[in-house]
PyMOL Python script that loads the backbone (N, CA, C, O; Angstrom):
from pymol import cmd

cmd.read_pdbstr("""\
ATOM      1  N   UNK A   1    -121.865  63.341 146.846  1.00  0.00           N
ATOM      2  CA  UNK A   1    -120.502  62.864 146.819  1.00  0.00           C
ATOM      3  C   UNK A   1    -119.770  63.398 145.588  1.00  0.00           C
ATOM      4  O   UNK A   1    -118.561  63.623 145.524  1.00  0.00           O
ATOM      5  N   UNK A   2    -120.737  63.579 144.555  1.00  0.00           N
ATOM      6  CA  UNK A   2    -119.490  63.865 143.152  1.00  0.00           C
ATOM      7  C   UNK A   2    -119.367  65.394 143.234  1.00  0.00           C
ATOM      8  O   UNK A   2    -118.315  65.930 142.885  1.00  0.00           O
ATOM      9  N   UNK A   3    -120.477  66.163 143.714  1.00  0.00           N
ATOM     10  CA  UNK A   3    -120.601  67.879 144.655  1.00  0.00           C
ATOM     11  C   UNK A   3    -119.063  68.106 145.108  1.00  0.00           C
ATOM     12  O   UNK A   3    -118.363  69.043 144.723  1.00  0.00           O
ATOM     13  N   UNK A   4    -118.702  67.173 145.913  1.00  0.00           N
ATOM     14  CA  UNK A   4    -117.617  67.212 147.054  1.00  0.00           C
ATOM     15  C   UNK A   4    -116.804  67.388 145.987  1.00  0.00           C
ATOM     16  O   UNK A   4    -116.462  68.505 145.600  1.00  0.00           O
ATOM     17  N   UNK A   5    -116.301  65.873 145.229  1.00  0.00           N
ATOM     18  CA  UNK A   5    -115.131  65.870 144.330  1.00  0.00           C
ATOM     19  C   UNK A   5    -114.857  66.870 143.447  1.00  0.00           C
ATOM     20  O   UNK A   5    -113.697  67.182 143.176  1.00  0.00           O
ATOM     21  N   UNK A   6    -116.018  67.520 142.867  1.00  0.00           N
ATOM     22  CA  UNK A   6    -115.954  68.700 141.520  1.00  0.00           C
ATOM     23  C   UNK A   6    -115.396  69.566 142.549  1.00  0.00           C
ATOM     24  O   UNK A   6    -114.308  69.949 142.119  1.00  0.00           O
ATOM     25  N   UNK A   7    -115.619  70.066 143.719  1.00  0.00           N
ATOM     26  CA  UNK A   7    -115.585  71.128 144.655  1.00  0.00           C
ATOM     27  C   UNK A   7    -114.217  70.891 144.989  1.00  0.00           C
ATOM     28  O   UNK A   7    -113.585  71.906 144.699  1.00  0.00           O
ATOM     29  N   UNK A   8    -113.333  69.842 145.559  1.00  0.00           N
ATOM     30  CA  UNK A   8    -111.997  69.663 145.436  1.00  0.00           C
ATOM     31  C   UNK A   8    -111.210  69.978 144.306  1.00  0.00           C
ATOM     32  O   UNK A   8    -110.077  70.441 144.443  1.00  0.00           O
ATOM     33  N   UNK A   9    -111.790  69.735 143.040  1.00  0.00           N
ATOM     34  CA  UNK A   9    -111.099  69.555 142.145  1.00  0.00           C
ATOM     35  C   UNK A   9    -110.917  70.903 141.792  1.00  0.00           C
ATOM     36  O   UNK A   9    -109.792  71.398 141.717  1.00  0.00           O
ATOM     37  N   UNK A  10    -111.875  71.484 141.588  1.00  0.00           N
ATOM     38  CA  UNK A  10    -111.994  73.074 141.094  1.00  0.00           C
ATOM     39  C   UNK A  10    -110.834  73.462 142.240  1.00  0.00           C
ATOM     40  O   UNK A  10    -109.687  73.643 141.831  1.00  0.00           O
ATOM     41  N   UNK A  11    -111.174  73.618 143.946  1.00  0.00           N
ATOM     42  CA  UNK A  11    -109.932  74.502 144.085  1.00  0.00           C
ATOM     43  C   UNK A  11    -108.886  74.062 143.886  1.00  0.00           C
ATOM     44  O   UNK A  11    -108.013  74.929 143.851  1.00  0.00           O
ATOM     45  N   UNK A  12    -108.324  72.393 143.629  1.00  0.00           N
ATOM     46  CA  UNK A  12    -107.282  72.342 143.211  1.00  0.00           C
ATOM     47  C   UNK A  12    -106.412  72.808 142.118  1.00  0.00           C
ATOM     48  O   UNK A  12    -105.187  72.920 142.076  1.00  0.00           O
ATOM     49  N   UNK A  13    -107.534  73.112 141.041  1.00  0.00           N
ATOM     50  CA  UNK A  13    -106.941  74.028 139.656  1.00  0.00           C
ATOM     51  C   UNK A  13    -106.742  75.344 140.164  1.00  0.00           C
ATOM     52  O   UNK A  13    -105.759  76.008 139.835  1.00  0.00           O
ATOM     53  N   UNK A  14    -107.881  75.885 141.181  1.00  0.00           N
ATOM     54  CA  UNK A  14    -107.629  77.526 141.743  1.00  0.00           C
ATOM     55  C   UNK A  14    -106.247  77.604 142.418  1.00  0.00           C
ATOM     56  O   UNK A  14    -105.755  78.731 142.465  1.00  0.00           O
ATOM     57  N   UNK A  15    -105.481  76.500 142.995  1.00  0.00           N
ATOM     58  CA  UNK A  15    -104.208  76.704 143.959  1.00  0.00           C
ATOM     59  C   UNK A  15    -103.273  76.538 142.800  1.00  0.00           C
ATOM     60  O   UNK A  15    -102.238  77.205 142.760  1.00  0.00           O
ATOM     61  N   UNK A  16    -103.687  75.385 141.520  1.00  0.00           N
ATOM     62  CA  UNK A  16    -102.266  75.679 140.578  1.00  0.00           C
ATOM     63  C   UNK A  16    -102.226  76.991 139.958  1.00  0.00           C
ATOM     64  O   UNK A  16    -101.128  77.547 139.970  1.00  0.00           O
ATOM     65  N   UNK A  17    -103.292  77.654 139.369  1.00  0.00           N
ATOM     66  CA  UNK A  17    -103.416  78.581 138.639  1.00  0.00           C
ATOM     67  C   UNK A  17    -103.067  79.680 139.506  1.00  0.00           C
ATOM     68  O   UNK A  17    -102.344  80.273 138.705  1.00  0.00           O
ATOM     69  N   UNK A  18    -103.040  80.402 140.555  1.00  0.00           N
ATOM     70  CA  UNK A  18    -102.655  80.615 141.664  1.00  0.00           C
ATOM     71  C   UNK A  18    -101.317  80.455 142.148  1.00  0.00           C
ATOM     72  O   UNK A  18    -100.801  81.326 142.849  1.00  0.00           O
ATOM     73  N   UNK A  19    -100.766  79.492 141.851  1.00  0.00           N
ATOM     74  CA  UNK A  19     -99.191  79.317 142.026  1.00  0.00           C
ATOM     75  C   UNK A  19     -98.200  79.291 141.043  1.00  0.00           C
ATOM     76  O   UNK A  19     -96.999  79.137 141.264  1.00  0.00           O
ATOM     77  N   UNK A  20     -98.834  79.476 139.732  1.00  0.00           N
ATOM     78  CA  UNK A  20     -98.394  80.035 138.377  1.00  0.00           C
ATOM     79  C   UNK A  20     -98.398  81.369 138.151  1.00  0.00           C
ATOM     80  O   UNK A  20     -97.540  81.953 137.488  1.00  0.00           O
ATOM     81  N   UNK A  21     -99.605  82.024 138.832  1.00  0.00           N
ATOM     82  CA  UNK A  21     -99.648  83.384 138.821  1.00  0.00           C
ATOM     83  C   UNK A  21     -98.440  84.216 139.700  1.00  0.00           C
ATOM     84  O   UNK A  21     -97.803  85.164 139.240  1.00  0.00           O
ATOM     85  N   UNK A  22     -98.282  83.677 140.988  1.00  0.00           N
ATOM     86  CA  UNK A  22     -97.349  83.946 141.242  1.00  0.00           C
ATOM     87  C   UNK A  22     -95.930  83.734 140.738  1.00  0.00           C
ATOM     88  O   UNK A  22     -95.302  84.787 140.630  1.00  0.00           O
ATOM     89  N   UNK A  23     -95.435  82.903 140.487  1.00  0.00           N
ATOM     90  CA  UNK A  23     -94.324  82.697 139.590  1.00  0.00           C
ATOM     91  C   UNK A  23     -93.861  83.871 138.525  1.00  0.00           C
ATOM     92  O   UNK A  23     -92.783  84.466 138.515  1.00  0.00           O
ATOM     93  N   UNK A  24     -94.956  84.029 137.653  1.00  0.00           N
ATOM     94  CA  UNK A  24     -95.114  85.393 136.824  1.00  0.00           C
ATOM     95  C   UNK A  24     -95.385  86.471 137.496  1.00  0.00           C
ATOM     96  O   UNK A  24     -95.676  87.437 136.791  1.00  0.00           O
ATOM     97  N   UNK A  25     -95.392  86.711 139.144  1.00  0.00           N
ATOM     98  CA  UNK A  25     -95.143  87.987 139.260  1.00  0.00           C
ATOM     99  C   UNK A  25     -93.692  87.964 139.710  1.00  0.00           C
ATOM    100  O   UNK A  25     -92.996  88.957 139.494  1.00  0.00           O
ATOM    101  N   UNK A  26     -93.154  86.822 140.363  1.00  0.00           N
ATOM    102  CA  UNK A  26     -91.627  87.252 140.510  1.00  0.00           C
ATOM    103  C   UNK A  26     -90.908  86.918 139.682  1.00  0.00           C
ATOM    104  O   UNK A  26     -89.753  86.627 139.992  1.00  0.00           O
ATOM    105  N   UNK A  27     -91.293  86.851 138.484  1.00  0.00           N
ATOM    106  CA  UNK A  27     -90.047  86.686 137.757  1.00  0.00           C
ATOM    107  C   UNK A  27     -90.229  88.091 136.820  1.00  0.00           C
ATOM    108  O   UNK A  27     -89.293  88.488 136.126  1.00  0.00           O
ATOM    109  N   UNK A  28     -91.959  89.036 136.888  1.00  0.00           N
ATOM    110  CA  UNK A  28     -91.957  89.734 136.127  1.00  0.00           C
ATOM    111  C   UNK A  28     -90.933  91.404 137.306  1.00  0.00           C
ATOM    112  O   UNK A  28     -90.521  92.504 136.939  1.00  0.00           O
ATOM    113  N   UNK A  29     -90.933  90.802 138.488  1.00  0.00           N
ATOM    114  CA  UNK A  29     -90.174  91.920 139.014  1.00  0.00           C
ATOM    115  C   UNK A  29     -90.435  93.254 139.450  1.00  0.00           C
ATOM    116  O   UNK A  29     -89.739  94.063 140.063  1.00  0.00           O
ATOM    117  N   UNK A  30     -92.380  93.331 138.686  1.00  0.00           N
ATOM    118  CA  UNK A  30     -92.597  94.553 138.556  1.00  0.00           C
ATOM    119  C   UNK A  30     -93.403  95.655 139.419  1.00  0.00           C
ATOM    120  O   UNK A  30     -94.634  95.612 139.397  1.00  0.00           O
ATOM    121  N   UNK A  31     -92.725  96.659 140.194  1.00  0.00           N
ATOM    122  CA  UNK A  31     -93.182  97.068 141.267  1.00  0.00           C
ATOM    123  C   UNK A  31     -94.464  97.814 141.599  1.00  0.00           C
ATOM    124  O   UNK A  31     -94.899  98.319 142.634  1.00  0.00           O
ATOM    125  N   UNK A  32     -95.062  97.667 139.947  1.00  0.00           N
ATOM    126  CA  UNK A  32     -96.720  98.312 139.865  1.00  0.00           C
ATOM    127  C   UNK A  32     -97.892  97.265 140.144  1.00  0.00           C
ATOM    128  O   UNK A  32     -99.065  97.549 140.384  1.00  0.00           O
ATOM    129  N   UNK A  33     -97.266  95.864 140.054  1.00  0.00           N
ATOM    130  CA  UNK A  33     -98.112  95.011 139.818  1.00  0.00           C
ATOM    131  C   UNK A  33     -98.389  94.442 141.636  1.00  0.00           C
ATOM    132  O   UNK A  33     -97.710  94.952 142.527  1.00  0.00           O
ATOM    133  N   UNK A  34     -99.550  93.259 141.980  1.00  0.00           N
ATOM    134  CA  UNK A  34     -99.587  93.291 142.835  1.00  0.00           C
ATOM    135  C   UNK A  34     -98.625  92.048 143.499  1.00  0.00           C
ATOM    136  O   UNK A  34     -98.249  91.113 142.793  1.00  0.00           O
ATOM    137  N   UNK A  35     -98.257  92.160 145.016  1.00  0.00           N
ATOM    138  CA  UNK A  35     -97.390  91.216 145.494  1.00  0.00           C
ATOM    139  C   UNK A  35     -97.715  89.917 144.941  1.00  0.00           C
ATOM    140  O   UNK A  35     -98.764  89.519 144.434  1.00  0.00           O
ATOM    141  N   UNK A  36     -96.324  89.188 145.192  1.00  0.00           N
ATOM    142  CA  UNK A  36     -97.089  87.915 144.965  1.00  0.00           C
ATOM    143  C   UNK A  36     -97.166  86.926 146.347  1.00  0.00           C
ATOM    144  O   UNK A  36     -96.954  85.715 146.266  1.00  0.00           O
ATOM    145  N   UNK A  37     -97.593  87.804 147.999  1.00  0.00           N
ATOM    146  CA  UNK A  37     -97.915  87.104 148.489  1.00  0.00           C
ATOM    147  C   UNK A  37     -99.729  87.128 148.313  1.00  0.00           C
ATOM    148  O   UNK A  37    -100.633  86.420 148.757  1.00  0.00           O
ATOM    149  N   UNK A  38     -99.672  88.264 147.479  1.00  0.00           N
ATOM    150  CA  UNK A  38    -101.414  88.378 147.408  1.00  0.00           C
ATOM    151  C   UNK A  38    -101.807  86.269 146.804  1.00  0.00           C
ATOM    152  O   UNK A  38    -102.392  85.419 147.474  1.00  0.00           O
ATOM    153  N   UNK A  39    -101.277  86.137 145.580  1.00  0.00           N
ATOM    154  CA  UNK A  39    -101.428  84.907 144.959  1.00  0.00           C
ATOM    155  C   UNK A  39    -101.136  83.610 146.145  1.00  0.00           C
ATOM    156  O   UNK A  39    -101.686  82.509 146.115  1.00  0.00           O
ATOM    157  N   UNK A  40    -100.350  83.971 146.942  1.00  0.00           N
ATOM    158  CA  UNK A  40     -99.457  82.219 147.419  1.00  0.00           C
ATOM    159  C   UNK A  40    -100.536  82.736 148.870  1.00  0.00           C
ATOM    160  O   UNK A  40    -100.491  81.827 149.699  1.00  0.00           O
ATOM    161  N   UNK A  41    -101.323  83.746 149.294  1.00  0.00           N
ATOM    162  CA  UNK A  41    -102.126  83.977 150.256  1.00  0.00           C
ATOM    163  C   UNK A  41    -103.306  83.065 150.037  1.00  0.00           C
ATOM    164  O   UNK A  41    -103.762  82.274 150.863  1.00  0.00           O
ATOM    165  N   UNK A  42    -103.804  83.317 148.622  1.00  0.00           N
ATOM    166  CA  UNK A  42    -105.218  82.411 148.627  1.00  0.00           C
ATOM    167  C   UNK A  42    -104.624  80.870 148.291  1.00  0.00           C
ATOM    168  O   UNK A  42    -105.232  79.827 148.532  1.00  0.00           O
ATOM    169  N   UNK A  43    -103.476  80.962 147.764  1.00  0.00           N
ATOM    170  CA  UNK A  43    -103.191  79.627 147.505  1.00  0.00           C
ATOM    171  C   UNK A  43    -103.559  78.620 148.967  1.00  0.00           C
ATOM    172  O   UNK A  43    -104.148  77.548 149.104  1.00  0.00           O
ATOM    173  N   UNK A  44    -102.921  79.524 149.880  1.00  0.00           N
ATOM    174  CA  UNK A  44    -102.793  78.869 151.472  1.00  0.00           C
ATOM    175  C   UNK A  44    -104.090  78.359 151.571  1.00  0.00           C
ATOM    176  O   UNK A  44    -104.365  77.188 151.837  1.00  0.00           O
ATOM    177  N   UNK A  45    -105.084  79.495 151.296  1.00  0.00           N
ATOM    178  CA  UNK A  45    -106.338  79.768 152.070  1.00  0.00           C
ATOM    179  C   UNK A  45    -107.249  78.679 151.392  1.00  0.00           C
ATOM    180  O   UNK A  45    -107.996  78.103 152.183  1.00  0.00           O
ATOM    181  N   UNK A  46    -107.334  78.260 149.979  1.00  0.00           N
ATOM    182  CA  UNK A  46    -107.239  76.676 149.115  1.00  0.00           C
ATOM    183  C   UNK A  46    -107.146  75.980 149.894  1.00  0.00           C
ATOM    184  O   UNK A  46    -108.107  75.444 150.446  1.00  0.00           O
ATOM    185  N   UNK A  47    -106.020  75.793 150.155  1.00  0.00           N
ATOM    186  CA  UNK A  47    -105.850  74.585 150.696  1.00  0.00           C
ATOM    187  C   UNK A  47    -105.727  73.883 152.451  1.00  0.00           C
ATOM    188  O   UNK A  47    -105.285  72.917 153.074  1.00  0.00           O
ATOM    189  N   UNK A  48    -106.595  75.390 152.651  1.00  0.00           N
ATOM    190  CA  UNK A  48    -107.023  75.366 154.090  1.00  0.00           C
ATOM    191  C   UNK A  48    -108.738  74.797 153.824  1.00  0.00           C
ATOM    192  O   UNK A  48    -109.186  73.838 154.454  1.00  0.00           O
ATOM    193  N   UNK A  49    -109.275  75.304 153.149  1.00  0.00           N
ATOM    194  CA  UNK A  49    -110.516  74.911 152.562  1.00  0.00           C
ATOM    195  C   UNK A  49    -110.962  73.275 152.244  1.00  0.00           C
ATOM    196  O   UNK A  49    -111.870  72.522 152.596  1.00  0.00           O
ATOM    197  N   UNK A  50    -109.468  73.190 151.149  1.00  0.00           N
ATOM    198  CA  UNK A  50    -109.894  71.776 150.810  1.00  0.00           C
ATOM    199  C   UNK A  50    -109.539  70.588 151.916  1.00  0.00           C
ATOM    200  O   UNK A  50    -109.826  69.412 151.697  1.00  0.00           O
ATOM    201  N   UNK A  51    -108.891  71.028 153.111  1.00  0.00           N
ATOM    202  CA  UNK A  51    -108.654  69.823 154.035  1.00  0.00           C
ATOM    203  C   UNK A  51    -109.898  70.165 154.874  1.00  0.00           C
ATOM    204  O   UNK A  51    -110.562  69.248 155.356  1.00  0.00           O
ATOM    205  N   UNK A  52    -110.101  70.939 154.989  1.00  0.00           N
ATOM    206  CA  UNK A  52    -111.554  71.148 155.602  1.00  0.00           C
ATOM    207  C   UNK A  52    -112.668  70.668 155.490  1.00  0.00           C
ATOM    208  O   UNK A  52    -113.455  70.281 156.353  1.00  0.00           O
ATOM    209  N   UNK A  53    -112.777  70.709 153.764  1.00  0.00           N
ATOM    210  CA  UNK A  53    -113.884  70.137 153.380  1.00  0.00           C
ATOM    211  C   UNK A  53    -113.811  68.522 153.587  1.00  0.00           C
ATOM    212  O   UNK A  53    -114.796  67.830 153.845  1.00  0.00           O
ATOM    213  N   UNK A  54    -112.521  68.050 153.435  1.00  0.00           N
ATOM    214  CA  UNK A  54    -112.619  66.789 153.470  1.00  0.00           C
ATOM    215  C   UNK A  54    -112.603  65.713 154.890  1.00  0.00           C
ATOM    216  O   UNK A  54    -112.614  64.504 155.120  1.00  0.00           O
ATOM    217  N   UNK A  55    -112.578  66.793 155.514  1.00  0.00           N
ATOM    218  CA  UNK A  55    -112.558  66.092 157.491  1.00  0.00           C
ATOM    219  C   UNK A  55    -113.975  66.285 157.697  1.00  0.00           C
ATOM    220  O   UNK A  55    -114.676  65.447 158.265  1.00  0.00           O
ATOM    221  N   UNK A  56    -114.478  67.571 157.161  1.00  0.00           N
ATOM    222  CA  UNK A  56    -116.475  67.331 157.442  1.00  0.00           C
ATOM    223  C   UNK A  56    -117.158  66.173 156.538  1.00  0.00           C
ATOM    224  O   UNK A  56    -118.056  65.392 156.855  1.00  0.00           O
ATOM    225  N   UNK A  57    -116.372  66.319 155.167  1.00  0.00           N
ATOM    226  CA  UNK A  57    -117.148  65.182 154.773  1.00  0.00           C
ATOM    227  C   UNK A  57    -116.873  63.603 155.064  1.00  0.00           C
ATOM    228  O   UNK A  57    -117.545  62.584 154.901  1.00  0.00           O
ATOM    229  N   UNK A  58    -115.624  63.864 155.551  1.00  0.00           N
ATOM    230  CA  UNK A  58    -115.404  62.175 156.185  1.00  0.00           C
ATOM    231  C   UNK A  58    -116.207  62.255 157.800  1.00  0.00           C
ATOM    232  O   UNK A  58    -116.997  61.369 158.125  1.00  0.00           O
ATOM    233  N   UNK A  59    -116.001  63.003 158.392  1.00  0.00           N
ATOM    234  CA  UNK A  59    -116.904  63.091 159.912  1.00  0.00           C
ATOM    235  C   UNK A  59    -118.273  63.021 159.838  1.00  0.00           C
ATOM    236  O   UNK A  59    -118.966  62.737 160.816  1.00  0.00           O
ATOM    237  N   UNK A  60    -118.966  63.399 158.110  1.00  0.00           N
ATOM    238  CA  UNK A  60    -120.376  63.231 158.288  1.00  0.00           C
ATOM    239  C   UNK A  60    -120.631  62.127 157.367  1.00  0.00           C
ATOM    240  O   UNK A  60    -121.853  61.991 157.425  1.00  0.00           O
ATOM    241  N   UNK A  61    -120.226  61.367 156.649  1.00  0.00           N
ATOM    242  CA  UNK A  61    -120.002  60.129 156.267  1.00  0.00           C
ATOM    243  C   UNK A  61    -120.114  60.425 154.667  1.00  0.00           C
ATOM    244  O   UNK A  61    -120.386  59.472 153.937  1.00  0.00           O
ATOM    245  N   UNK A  62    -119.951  61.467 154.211  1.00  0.00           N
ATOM    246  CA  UNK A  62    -120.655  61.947 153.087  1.00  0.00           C
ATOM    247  C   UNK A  62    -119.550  60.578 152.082  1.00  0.00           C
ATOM    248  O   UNK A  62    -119.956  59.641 151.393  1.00  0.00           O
ATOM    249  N   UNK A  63    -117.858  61.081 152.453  1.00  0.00           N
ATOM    250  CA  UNK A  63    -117.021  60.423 151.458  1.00  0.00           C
ATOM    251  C   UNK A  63    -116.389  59.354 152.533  1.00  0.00           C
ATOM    252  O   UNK A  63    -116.293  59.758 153.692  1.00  0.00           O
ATOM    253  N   UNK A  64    -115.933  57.963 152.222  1.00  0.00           N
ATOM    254  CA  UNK A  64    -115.265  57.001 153.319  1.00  0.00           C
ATOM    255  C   UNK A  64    -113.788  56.583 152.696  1.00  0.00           C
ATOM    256  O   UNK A  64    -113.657  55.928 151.662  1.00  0.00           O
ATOM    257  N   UNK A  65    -112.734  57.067 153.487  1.00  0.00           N
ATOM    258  CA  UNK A  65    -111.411  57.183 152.916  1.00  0.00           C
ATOM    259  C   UNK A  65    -111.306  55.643 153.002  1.00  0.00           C
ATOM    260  O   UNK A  65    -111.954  54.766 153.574  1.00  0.00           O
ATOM    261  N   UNK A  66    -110.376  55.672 152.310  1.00  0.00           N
ATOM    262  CA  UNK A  66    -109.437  54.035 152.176  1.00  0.00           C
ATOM    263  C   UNK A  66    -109.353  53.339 153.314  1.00  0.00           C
ATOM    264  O   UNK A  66    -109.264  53.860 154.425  1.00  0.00           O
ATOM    265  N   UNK A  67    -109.380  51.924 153.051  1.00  0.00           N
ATOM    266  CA  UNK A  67    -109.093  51.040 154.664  1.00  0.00           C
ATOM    267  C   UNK A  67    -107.642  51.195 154.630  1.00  0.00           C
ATOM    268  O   UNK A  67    -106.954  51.495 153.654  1.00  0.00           O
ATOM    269  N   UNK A  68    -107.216  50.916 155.998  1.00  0.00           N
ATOM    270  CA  UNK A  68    -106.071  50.565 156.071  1.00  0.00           C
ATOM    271  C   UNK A  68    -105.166  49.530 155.258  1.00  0.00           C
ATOM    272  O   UNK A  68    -105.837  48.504 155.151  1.00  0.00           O
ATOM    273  N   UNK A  69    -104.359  49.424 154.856  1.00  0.00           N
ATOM    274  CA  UNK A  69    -103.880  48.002 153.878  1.00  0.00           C
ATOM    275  C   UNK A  69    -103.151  47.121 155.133  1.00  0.00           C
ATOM    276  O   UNK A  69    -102.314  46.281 154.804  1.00  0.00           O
ATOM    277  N   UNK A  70    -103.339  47.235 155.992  1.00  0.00           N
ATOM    278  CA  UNK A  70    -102.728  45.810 157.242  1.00  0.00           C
ATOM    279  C   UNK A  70    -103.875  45.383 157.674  1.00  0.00           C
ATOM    280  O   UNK A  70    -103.923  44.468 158.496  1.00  0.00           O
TER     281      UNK A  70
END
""", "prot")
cmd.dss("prot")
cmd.show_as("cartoon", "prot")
cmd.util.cbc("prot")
cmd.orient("prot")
C-alpha cells in the first residue's frame, strides 16, 4: 500500500516538473529546442498511468477509497 502511494506521488512530481518544463519552452520560443508537446505528451501519459494505477489497486483491494458521506 505505501509502494502504491510513493508510486503516485513520484509521478505526480514527474507531471509538475513536466508542466514547468513546458512552460519554459514556450516562453523560451526557441526553434532548436524540443516541442513542448514533447513535455505536456508525457504529462498526459502520467496521468493516464496514475488513474490506472489507482482503479487496479482499488479493483484488487490493495487501497479502499473513502465511504460515501450519506
Amino acid at each position: 500500500m505505501l509502494l502504491i502511494k510513493i508510486l503516485i506521488a513520484g509521478l505526480v512530481l514527474f507531471m509538475v516538473f513536466n508542466l514547468f518544463k513546458a512552460m519554459v519552452v514556450m516562453l523560451k520560443n526557441d526553434p532548436d529546442s524540443p516541442p513542448m508537446s514533447k513535455y505536456i505528451g508525457r504529462r498526459l501519459i502520467a496521468s493516464v498511468i496514475i488513474v490506472s494505477l489507482i482503479l487496479v489497486a482499488i479493483a484488487t483491494g490493495l487501497i479502499t477509497p473513502n465511504p460515501r458521506p450519506y
